[in-house]
N, C-alpha and C positions, 0 to 999 in steps of 0.2 A: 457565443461562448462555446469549446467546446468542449465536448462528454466523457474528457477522457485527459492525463496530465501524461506528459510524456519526461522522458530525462534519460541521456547516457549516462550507463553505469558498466564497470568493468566484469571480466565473464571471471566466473572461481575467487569474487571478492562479495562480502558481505554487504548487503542494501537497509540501507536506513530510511523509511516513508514516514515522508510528516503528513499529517494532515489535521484539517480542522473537524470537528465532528458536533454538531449541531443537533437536535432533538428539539421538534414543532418551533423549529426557530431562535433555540436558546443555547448557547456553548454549554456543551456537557463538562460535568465533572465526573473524579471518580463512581459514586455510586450510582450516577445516572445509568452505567453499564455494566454486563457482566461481563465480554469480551468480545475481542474482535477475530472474525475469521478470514485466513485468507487464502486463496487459492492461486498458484504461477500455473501459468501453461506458456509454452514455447511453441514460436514461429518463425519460418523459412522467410516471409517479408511484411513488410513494415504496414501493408495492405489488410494481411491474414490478419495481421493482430489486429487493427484497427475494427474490422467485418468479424472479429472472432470466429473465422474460419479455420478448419481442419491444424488446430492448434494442441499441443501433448504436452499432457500435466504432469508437473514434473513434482514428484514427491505424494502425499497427501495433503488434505488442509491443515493449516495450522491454528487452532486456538491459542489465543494470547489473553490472559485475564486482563480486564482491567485497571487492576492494581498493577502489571507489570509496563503499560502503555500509555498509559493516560497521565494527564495531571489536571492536579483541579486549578489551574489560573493557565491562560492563555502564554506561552512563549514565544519570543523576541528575540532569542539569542542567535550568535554566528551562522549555526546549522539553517534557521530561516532564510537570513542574508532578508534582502530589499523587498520579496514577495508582495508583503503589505505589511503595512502598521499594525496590524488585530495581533498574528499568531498564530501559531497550535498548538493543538491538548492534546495528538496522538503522534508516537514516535515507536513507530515499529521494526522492529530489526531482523530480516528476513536474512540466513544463513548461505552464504556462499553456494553450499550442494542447489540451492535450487537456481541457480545461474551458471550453468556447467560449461558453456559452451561460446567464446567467441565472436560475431558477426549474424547474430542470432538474436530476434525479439521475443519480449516478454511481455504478457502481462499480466498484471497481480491485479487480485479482485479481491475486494475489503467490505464483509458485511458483519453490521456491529449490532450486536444482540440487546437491546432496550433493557434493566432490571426491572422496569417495570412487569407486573403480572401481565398475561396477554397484550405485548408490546410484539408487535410485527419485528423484525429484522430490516435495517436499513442497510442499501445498500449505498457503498460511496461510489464514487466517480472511477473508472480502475487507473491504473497507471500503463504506458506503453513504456516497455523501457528497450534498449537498443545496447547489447552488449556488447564493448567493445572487444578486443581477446587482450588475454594477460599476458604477464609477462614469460610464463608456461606456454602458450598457444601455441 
């Protein structure tokens, strides 16, 4: 299995990450969390991203609550497609600025903050994404 989900996305368009998010084993719902954070940084190849090597963050991080990300029952719908039968509970929409650039990887790094009192920060799996260039480029 590996560490890491990968997907073409286009360079100067808006990225939508699903993911499933789990807590000691059990699908989180809303109040299970306060929000998720996430950070892009950009790479020359598909390597660097992988080794998170000499990679440049592009923006700051972003806090997403989770009342804006989450939902409390697992989803099935179009945007999944075939993945598996379960779902996901987090659907986060990362803005266009932070994918500037055409022929160019990314990777977004998603750690979701527990509501529990003294709850560690988990971190997900990152995504490698590979931007294609627009239709600008």
């Amino acid at each position: 299995m590996s560490n890491f989900r990968e997907a073409n996305i286009v360079a100067e368009t808006p990225v939508i990450l699903l993911d499933r998010i789990e807590l000691a084993g059990v699908v989180s719902v809303i109040a299970d969390i306060t929000n998720v954070k996430t950070r892009i940084f950009q790479y020359a190849s598909y390597q660097q991203a992988v080794d998170d090597a000499s990679g440049t963050e592009i923006g700051t991080e972003i806090a997403t609550l989770a009342a804006a990300c989450m939902f409390n029952a697992l989803q099935t719908d179009a945007m999944w497609g075939n993945r598996d039968k379960l779902g996901y509970n987090c659907r986060l929409t990362i803005t266009a600025a932070r994918f500037p650039s055409g022929g160019k990887y990314y990777r977004a790094c998603n750690v979701v903050q527990p509501s529990a009192v003294g709850a560690e920060p988990v971190t997900l799996k990152p995504w490698i994404l590979y931007a294609l260039p627009s239709a600008i480029d």
